[in-house]
C-alpha angles and dihedrals in degrees: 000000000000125000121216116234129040135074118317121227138194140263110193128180124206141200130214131173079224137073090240105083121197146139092269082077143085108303113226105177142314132195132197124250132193119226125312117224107225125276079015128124139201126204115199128184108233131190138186146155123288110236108256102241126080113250153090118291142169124237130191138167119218123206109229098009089181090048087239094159139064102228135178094245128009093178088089106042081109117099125209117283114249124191130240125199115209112193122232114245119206139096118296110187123183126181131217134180115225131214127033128353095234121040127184128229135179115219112291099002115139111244114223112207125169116215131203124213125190134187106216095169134091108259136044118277108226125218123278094222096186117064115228117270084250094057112135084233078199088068114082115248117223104204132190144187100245137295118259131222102296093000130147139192142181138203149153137249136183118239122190116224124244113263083249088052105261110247107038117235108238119201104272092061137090139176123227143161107267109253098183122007123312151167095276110218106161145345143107105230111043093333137260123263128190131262138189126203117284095016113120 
C-alpha cells in the first residue's frame, strides 16, 4: 500500500508505432503516487485517448518516468510492451448479383440483373456524383445519396446482350413463356424463365 509522506513520483505510459517502447515516444498519460512500503504494490486504472489512425501500435508504462528516486536498480522501471489495435475507420463496399449463376438470353435482349451493394466498413460511404468515363450513358443510373455504416442497398439495371447471345444455352435449356411465377431472366413481352427438362 501507499505510505503518506514522502516525494511522489510518476507512472507514465507511451505509445510507438514500434515494438521498442521509451520515453522518446508518443506520451499517453502519467499519474502521481505516494511512497511505496517495501515488498508493497499498487494497482491504478488508467485511460487515454486511442490514436486516430487505424493501425498496430505498441504501449508501455514506465515507474518513475522523472527519475525522482534513488533506486537500487533503474535498468527495470519498464514494464512489458503490450500491443493496440486501432481500426481502421473508412468505407469498405462490396457487390453482389443476385439471383442464378447462369442466366439465358436470346440475341439482343436486354438482360435484367439486380445487384446488391453493401457497406461492411465503419464509416459512411459518401455519392459519386460523377459516372466513369466507360459508362454505357444508354443504361439508367440509380443514384443515391451515400451508403451509410452497415447499410445495404439493392437495384436493377438493364444489361444488352452480346450480338452472339451472350450465355450461351447449353442442351438441357429451354426457353419458354412463364405460365405461373417464376425467376424472370430475359424476355420483352412478360418476360422468359428457365427450364429444365422434365419440369412443367
Amino acid at each position: 500500500m501507499s505510505i503518506p509522506g514522502g516525494q511522489p513520483w510518476q507512472v507514465a505510459l507511451y505509445c510507438s508505432t514500434n515494438a521498442t517502447v521509451d520515453a522518446r515516444d508518443v506520451w499517453k498519460a502519467s499519474y502521481l503516487m505516494g511512497p511505496l512500503a517495501a515488498g508493497d504494490q499498487h494497482t491504478e486504472t488508467l485511460s487515454f485517448s486511442a490514436p486516430t489512425t487505424g493501425g498496430t501500435y505498441y504501449l508501455a508504462a514506465v515507474a518513475d518516468s522523472s527519475g525522482a528516486i534513488a533506486e537500487l536498480s533503474e535498468g527495470n522501471n519498464w514494464g512489458q510492451v503490450i500491443t493496440l489495435h486501432v481500426l481502421y475507420v473508412a468505407p469498405d463496399l462490396t457487390a453482389a448479383i443476385e439471383g442464378p449463376a447462369n442466366i439465358l438470353a436470346a440475341p439482343g435482349e436486354r438482360v435484367q440483373l439486380q445487384l446488391t451493394m453493401r457497406n461492411v466498413g465503419l464509416q459512411d460511404c459518401p455519392a459519386r456524383q460523377a459516372l466513369p468515363d466507360n459508362h454505357d450513358p444508354a443504361l439508367p443510373v440509380h443514384r443515391r445519396r451515400g451508403h451509410r455504416e452497415g447499410f445495404r442497398h439493392s437495384g436493377r439495371i438493364l444489361l444488352p446482350a452480346g450480338p452472339g447471345g451472350g450465355v450461351p444455352a447449353d442442351a438441357g435449356h429451354q426457353l419458354h413463356r412463364p405460365r405461373r411465377s417464376g425467376h424472370v431472366l430475359a424476355g420483352r413481352d412478360g418476360g422468359w424463365t428457365e427450364r429444365h427438362p422434365g419440369a412443367e
